[in-house]
C-alpha positions as CSV (number, residue, x, y, z in Angstrom):
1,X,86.8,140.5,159.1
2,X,86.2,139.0,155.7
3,X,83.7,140.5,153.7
4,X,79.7,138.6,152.9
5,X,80.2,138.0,149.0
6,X,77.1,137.4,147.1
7,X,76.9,135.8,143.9
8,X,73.6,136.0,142.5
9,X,72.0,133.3,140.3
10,X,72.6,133.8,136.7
11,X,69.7,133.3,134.2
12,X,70.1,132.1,130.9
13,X,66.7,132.2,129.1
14,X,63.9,130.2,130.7
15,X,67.4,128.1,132.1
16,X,68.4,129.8,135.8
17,X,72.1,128.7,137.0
18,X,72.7,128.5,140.7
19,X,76.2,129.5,141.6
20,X,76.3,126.5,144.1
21,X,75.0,124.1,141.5
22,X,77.7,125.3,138.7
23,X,80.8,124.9,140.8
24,X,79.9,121.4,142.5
25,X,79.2,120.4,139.1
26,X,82.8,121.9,138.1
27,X,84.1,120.4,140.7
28,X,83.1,117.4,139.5
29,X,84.5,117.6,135.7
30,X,87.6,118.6,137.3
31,X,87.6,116.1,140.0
32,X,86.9,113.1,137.3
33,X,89.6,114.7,134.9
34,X,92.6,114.7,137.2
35,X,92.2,111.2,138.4
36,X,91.8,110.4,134.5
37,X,95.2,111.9,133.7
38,X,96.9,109.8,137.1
39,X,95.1,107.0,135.8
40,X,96.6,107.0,132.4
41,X,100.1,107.7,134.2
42,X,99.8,104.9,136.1
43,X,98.4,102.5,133.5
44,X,94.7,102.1,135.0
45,X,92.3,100.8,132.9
46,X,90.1,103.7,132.2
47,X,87.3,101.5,131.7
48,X,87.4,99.9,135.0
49,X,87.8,103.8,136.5
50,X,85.2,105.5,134.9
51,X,82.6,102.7,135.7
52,X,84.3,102.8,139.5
53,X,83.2,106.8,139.6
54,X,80.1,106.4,138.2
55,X,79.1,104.1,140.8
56,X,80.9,106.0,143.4
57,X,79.2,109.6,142.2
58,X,75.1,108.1,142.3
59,X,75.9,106.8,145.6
60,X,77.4,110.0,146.9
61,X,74.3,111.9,145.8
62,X,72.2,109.8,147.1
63,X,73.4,109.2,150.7
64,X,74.5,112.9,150.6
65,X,70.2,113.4,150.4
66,X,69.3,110.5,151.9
67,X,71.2,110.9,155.2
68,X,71.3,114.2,155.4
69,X,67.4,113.9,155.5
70,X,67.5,111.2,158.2
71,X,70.0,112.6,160.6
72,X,69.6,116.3,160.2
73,X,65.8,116.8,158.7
74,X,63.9,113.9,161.0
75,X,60.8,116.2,162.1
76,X,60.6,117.0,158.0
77,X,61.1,113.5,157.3
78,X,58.5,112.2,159.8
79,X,56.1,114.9,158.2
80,X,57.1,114.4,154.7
81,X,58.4,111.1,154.0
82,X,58.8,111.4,150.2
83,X,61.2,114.1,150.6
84,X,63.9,111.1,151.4
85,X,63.3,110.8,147.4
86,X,63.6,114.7,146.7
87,X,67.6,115.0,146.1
88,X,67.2,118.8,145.2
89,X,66.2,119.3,148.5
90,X,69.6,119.5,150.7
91,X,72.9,118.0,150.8
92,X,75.3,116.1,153.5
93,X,78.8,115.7,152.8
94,X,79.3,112.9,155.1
95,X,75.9,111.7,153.6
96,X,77.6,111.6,150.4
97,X,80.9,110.2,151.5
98,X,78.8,107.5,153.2
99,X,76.8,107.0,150.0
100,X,79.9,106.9,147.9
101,X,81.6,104.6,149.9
102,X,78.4,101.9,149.5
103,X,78.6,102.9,146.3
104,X,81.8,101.2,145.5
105,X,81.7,98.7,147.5
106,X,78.7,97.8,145.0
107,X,81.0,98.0,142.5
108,X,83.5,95.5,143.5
109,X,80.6,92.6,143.4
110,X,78.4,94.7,140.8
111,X,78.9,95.1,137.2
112,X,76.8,96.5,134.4
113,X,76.5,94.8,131.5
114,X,74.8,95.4,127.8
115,X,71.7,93.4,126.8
116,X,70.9,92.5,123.7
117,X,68.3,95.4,123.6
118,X,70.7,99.0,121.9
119,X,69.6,100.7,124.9
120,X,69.0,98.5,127.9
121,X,71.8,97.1,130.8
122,X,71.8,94.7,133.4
123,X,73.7,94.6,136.3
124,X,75.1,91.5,137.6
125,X,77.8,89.9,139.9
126,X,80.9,89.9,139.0
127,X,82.8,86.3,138.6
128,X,85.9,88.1,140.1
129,X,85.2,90.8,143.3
130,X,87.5,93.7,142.0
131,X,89.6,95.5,144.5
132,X,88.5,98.9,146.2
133,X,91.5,100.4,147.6
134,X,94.0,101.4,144.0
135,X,91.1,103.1,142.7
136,X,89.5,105.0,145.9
137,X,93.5,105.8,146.6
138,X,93.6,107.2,143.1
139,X,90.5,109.4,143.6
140,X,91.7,110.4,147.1
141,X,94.8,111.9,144.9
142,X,92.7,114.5,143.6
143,X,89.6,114.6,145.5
144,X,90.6,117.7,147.9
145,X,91.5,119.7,144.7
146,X,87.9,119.3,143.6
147,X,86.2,119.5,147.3
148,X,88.3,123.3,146.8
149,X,84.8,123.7,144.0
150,X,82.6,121.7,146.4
151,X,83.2,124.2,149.4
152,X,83.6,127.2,147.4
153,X,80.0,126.6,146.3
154,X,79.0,126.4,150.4
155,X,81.0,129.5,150.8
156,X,79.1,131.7,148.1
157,X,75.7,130.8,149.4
158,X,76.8,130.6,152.8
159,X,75.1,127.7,154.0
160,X,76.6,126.5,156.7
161,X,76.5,129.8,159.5
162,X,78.4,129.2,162.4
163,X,78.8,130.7,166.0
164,X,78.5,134.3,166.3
165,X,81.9,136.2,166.5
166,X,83.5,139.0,168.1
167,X,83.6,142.4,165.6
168,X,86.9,142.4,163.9
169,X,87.6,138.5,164.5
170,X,90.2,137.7,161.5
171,X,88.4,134.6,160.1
172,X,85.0,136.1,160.7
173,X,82.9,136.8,158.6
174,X,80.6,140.6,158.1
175,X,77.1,138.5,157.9
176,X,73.8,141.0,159.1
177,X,72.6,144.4,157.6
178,X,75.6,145.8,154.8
179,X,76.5,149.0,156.0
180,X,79.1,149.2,152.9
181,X,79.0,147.1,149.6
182,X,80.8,147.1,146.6
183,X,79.8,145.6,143.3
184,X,82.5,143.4,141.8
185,X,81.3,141.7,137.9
186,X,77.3,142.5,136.8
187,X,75.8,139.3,136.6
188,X,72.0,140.5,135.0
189,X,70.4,142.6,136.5
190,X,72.2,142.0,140.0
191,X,76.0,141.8,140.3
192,X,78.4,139.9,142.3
193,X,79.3,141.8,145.8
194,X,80.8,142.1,148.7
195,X,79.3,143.2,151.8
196,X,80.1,144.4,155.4
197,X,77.3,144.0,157.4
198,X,77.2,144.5,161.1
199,X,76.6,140.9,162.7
200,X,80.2,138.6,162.4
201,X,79.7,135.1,162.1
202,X,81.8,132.3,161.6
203,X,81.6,130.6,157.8
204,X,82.3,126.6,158.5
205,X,81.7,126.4,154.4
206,X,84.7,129.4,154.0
207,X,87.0,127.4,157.1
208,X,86.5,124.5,155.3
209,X,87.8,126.0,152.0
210,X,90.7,127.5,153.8
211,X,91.7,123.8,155.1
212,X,90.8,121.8,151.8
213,X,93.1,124.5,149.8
214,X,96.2,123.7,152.1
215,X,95.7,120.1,151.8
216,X,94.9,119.9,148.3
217,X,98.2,121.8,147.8
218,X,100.1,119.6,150.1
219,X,99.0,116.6,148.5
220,X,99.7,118.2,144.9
221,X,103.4,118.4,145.8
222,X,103.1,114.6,146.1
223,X,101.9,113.5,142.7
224,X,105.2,113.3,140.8
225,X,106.2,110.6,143.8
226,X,105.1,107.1,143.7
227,X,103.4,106.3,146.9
228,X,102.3,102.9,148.7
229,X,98.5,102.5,147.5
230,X,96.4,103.6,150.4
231,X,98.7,106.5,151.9
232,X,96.2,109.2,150.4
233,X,92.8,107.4,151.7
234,X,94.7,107.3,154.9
235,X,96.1,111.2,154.9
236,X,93.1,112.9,154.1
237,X,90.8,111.0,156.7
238,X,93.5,111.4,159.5
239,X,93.9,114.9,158.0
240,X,90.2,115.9,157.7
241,X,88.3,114.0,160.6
242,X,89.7,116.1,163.7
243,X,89.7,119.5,161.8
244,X,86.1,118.8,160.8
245,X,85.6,117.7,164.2
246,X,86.8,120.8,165.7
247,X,84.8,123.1,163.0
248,X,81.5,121.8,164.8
249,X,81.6,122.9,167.4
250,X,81.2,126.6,165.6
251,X,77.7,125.5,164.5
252,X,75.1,127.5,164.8
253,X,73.2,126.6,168.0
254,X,70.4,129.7,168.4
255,X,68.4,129.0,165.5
256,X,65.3,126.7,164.8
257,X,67.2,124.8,162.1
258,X,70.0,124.5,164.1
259,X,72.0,120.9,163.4
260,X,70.5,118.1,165.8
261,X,72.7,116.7,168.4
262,X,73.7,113.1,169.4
263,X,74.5,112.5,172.7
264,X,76.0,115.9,172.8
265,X,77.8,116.0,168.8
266,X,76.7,116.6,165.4
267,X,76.1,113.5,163.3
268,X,79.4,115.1,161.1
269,X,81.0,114.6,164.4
270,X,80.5,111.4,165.1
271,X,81.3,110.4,161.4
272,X,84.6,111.7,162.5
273,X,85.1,109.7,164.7
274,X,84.4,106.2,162.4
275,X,86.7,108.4,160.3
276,X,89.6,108.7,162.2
277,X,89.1,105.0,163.1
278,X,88.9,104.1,159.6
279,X,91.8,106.2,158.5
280,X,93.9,104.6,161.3
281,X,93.0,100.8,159.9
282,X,94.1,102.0,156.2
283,X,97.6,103.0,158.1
284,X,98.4,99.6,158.8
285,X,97.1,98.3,155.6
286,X,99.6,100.8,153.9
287,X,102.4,99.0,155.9
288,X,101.0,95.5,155.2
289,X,101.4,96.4,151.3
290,X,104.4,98.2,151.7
291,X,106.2,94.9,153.4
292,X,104.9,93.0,151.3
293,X,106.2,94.4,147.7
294,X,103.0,93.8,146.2
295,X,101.0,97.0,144.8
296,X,97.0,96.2,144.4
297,X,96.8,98.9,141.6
298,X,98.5,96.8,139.6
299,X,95.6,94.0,139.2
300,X,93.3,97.4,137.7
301,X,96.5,98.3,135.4
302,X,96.8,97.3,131.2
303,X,99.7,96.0,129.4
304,X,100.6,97.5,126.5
305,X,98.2,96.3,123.4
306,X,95.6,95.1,126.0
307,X,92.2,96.6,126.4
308,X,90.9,95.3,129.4
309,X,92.7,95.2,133.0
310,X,94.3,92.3,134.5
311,X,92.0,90.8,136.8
């Protein structure tokens, strides 16, 4: 079995850092750098890119709240309303890949724009709707190196507990009473450690982590190649909709909090499905832009000497 790890929160002053926190938050930086670097080795305005993430990242965090509220929280949300508005409070992934995906497809009719006041902007239409799929293929490049951060994070605090598990099950993990521990780094006054306890559970934030890392290396070995815009929005959705699909079925059903079922799935499940769908459409896309010669990411890309992108 693989051993509980617990990473304990490390305080700084009054400031207290939250070991999930810190590594989505890395995951982020690193995310954002890597598809800066492809950008500027495929010519991509960076302009155009870093306002295409920010939009991208506030509506990721707020669907990942938002629906994660609706579809997983409704008796807290019927009891609490406002907590649809606290984004502290819990976090979907498919609420945020459903909030980043509305997200950009703001940006391609959305712009903002400087007023005349130093520090005031508007947003407004754009004259010319920008194109979605160079840039979201450019992000998808990198986005499973970063989700590596992302799950880690669920893995440390052990979030997401799964189905109960035979003693000695390989991918198992030693959750329960710690009949052994051993400290690893003093962090404070705790330390980080591991910990055998006697109740083996399946991790779906650790199985995850195992997947994402042999995708995000697979996909690595690809970045040196030049492929058809679209092939990596359409690889990781074919790639990650049935194993996610599968992984749910390990959730936890014997608790109170237990993840609400739709006509017999999790809500993650039946966002597979759309997934899968989706990924499947972005296939034939793929071969619609391969036929045809033309590559969209080069409307987004600048000429030597030019500031803004071709448009």
């Amino acid at each position: 079995m693989i051993p509980y790890i617990h990473v304990p929160d490390l305080t700084i002053g009054p400031l207290t850092l939250h070991p999930f926190g810190l590594l989505v938050a890395t995951g982020v930086i690193v995310g954002t750098w890597l598809a800066t670097v492809r950008a500027r080795q495929r010519g991509v305005d960076l302009d155009l890119l870093n306002s295409f993430i920010t939009w991208m990242l506030i509506g990721g965090f707020l669907g990942g709240h938002m629906l994660d509220t609706i579809f997983y929280h409704p008796d807290e949300l019927r009891e609490r309303p406002w907590s649809l508005l606290l984004l502290w409070e819990g976090l979907s992934s498919f609420g945020g890949f459903v909030g980043a995906a509305i997200g950009i497809v703001l940006w391609k009719y959305f712009e903002v724009v400087p007023t005349t006041h130093r520090f005031l902007s508007t947003v407004r239409r754009r004259r010319v709707a920008m194109p979605i799929l160079p840039l979201a293929d450019l992000i998808l490049s990198v986005f499973p190196v970063a989700w590596i951060l992302g799950r880690s994070g669920c893995a440390v605090v052990h979030d997401h507990p799964g189905a109960h598990a035979s003693p000695g099950t390989l991918l198992a993990v030693a959750f329960g009473h710690p009949i052994r521990v051993e400290r690893l780094l003093p962090i404070g006054n705790e330390a980080i450690e591991l910990r055998w306890g006697t109740a083996p559970q399946f991790d779906l934030g650790l199985l995850e982590l195992l997947f994402t890392i042999v995708l995000a290396g697979l996909i690595a070995l690809t970045w040196r190649r030049k492929l058809t815009t679209g092939t990596y929005v359409a690889v990781t959705s074919l790639a990650y909709a049935p194993v996610r699909f599968a992984m749910d079925f390990l959730r936890v059903r014997d608790v109170d909090q237990a993840d609400p079922r739709y006509g017999g799935l999790t809500p993650a499940q039946w966002a597979c499905v759309a997934l899968f769908i989706f990924g499947l459409v972005i296939v034939k896309r793929v071969r619609d832009i391969k036929a045809s010669g033309v590559d969209p990411l080069d409307l987004l890309c600048v000429t030597e000497g030019d500031s803004k992108s071709a448009t």
